[in-house]
PLY file of the C-alpha trace (Angstrom):
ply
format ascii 1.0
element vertex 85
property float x
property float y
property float z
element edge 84
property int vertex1
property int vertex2
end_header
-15.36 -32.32 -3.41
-15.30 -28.38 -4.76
-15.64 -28.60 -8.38
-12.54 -26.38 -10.11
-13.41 -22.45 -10.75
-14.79 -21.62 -14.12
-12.89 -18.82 -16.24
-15.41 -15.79 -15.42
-15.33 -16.63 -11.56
-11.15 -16.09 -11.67
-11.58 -13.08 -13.15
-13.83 -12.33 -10.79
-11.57 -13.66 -8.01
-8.52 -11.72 -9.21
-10.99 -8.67 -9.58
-11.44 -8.80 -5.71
-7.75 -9.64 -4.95
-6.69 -6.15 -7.01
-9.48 -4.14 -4.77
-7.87 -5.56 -1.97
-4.41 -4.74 -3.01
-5.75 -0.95 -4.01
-7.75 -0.87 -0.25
-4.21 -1.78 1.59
-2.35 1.05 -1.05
-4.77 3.55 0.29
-4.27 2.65 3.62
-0.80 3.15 3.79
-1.09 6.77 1.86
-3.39 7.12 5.22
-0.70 6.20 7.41
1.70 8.71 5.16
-0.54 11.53 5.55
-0.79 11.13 9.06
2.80 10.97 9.78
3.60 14.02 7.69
0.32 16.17 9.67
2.37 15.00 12.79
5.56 16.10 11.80
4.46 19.51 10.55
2.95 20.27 13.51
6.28 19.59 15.53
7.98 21.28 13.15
5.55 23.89 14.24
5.81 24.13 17.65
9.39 23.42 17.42
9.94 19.91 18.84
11.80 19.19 15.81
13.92 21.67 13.35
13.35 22.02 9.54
16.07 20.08 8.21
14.74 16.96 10.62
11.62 17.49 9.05
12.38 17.16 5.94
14.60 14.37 6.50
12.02 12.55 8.37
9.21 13.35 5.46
11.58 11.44 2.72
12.34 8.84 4.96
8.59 8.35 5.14
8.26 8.50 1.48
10.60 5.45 0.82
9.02 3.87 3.54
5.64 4.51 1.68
7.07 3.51 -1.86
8.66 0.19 -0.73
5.66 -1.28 0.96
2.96 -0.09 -2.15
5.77 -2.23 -4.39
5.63 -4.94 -2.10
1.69 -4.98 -2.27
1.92 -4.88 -6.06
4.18 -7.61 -5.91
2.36 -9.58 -4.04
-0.99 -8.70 -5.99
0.73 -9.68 -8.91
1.59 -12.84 -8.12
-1.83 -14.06 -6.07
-3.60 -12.60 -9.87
-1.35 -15.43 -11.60
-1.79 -18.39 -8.98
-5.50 -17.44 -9.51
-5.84 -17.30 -13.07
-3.64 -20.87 -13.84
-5.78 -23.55 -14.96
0 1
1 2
2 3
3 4
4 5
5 6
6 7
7 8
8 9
9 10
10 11
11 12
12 13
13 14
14 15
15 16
16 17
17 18
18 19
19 20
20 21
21 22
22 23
23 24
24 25
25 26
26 27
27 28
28 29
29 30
30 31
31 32
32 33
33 34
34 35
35 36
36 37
37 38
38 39
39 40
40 41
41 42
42 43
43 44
44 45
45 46
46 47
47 48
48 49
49 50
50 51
51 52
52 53
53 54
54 55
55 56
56 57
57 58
58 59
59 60
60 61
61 62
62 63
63 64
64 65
65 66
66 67
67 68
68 69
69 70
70 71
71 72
72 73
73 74
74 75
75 76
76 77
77 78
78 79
79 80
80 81
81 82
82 83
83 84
């Protein structure tokens, strides 16, 4: 039998779950900054025109905003099933 989790080791617990959250945030800003090198440079040599670009940049950006919110969401929520008694 696992005896329940003390008050200091949740914390601790939803410490870790919030790094991991921040870790996956960072790694799609990666991916973001990737995608946007990538379409520069075929913007630059001209596989793709200016107005594509920038189309395909903000397309990126909601892409990029509604997965973060759906890690916060999720952090959220794993911080509260960790910290109820």
């Amino acid at each position: 039998s696992i005896p329940p989790m003390t008050e200091e080791r949740r914390r601790d617990v939803a410490k870790m779950a919030h790094k991991m959250g921040e870790d996956a945030r960072v790694a799609i800003r990666n991916v973001r900054r990737h995608i946007n090198d990538s379409l520069k440079k075929g913007e630059k040599d001209g596989d793709i025109s200016e107005d594509e670009h920038k189309h395909l940049q903000k397309e990126v950006q909601k892409l990029t905003d509604d997965h973060i919110k759906l890690i916060d969401e999720a952090v959220q929520a794993k911080e509260k099933e960790i910290m109820e008694v």
